[in-house]
C-alpha positions as semicolon CSV with decimal commas, in nm:
position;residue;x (nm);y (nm);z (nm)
1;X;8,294;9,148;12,603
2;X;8,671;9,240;12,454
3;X;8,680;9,640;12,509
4;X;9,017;9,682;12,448
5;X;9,315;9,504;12,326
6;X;9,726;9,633;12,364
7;X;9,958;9,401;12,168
8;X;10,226;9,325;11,894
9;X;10,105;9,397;11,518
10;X;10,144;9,087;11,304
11;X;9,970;9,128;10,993
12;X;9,761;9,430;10,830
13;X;9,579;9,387;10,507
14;X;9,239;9,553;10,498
15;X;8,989;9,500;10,598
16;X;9,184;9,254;10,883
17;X;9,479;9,241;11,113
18;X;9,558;9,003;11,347
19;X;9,739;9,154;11,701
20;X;9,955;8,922;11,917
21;X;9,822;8,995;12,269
22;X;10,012;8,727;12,528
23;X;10,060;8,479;12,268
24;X;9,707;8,464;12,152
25;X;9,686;8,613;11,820
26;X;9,327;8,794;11,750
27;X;9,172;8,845;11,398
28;X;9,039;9,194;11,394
29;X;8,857;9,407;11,106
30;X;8,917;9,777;11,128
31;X;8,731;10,034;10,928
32;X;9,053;10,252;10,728
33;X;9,096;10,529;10,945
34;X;9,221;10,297;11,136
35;X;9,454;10,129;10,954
36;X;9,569;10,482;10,842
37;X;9,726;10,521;11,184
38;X;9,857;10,191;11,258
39;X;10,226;10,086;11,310
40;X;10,428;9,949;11,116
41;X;10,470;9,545;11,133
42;X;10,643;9,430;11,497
43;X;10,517;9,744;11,685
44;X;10,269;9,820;11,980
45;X;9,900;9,867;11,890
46;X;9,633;9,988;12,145
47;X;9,283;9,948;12,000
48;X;8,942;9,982;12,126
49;X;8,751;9,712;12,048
50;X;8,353;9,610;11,984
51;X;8,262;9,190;11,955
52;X;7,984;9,078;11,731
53;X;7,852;8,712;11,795
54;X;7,658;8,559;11,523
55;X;7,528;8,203;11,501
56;X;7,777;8,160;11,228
57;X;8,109;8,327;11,381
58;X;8,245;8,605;11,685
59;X;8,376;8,905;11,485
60;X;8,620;9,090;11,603
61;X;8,599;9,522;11,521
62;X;8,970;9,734;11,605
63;X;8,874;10,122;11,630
64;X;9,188;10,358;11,719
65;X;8,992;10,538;11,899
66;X;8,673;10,555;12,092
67;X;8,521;10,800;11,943
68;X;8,516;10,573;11,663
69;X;8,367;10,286;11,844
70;X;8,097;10,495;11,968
71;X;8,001;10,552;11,622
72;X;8,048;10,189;11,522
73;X;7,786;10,071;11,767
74;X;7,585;10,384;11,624
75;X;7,574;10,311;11,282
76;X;7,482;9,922;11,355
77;X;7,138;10,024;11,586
78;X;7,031;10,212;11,242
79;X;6,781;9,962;11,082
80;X;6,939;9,814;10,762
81;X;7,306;9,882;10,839
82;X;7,546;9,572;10,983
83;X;7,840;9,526;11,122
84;X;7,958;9,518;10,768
85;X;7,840;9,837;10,615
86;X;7,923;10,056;10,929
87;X;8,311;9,944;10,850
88;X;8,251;10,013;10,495
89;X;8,084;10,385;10,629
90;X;8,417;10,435;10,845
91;X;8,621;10,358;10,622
92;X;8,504;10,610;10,377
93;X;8,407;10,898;10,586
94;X;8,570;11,049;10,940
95;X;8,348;11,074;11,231
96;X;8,397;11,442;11,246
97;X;8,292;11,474;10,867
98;X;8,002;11,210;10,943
99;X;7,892;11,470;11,263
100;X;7,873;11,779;10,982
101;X;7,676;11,533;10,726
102;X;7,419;11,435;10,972
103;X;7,395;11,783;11,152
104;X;7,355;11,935;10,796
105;X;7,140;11,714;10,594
106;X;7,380;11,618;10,385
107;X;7,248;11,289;10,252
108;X;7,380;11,349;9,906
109;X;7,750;11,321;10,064
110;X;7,663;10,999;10,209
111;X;7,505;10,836;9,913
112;X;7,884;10,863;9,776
113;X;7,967;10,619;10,006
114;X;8,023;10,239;9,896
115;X;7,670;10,091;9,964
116;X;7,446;10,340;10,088
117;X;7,153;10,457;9,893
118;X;6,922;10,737;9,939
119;X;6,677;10,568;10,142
120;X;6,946;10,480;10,392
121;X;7,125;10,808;10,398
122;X;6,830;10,970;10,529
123;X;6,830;10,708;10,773
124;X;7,121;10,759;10,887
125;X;7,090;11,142;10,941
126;X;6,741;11,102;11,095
127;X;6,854;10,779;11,365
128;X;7,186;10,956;11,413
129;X;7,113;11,314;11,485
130;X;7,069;11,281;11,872
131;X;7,337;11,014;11,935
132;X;7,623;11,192;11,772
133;X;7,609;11,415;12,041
134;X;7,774;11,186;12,329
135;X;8,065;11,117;12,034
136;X;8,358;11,147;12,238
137;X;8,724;11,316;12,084
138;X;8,989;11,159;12,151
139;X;9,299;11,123;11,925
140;X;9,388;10,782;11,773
141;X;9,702;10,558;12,038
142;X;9,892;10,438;11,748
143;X;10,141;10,643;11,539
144;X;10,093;10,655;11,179
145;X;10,355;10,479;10,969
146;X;10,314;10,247;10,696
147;X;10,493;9,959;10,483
148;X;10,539;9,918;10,126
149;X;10,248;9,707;10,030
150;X;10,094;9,656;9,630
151;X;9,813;9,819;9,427
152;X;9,676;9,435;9,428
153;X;9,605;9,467;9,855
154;X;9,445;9,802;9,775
155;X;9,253;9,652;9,536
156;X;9,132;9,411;9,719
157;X;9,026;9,631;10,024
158;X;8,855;9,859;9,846
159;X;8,657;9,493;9,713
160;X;8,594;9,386;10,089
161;X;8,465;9,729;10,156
162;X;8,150;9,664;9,905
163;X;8,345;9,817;9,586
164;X;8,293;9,572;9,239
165;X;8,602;9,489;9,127
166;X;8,668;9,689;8,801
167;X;8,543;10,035;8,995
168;X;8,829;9,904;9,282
169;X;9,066;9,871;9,034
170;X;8,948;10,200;8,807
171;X;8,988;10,364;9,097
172;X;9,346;10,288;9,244
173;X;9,465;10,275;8,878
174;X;9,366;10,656;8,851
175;X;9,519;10,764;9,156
176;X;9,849;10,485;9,133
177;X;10,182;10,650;9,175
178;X;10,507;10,466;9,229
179;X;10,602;10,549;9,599
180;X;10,244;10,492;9,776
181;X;10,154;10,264;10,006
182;X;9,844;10,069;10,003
183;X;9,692;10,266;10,263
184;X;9,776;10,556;10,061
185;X;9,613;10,426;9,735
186;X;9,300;10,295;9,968
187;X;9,285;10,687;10,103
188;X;9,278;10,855;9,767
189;X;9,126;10,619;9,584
190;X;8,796;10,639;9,818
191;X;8,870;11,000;9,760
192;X;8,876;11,004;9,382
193;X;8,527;10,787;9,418
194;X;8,362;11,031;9,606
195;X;8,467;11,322;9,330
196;X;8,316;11,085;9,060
């Protein structure tokens, strides 16, 4: 198993980025508050990491922290969520904000997330409510910076994190101003889905 991976940032687009470790590049897919705190292009990324092997492929998950992790392998022991949809439930939600949901019944927050219905909501705060309690805090390795990138990647994220199209692009177009970054449109536009 691949715990944990220090190396060179080559590429970001969410939901992937591949890290140069010793001249081995590795494809990795990171929920967002990951890529929120990653690097810029060229710089040093520490991530903690959790390998899925299916008898179709080995993915590859990057958390910047372990807290995250932990709540990674959580999410995908809950009956009816994958690998997948516990990105997709990262990516949308902190793990602090998560902690509060399931601690206060708050399935109608998690509904609001891309992919998760009622049914599973209450799943989730039911199977999660005693394992949230070994989270651990610790505070992401990276630094956060970010590159210009195009309302067309943050389009296309929000797509690969179980968004249809036209909502993904209703979405960033709503929240689009001239000096953000992907990242930054992928942040508030999850944000401005989660108001609607």
């Amino acid at each position: 198993m691949i715990g944990f991976l220090r190396g060179t940032l080559l590429k970001k687009q969410p939901p992937q980025l591949i890290l140069e470790v010793n001249g081995i590049g590795y494809e990795i897919e990171a929920p967002m508050t990951t890529f929120y705190v990653l690097p810029d292009i060229g710089n040093t990324v520490e991530l903690f990491t959790h390998l899925v092997v299916r008898d179709d492929a080995h993915l590859l998950f990057g958390f910047a922290t372990e807290g995250e992790r932990y709540l990674f392998r959580s999410l995908i022991k809950v009956n009816g969520v994958g690998a997948k949809m516990a990105v997709t439930i990262l990516s949308g939600i902190g793990a602090d904000e998560f902690s509060l949901c399931v601690q206060n019944n708050n399935a109608e927050r998690l509904t609001k997330l891309p992919g998760v219905g009622k049914k599973t909501a209450e799943r989730l705060i039911i199977e999660m409510r005693d394992r949230l309690d070994n989270l651990p805090k610790t505070v992401p390795q990276t630094d956060n910076a970010s590159s210009p990138n195009t309302a067309d990647e943050a389009i296309s994220a929000l797509v690969s994190l179980g968004f249809k199209p036209s909502e993904a692009s209703k979405h960033v177009l709503a929240i689009e101003k001239a000096d953000m970054t992907s990242e930054d449109l992928i942040r508030e536009a999850l944000k401005h889905s989660v108001k609607k």
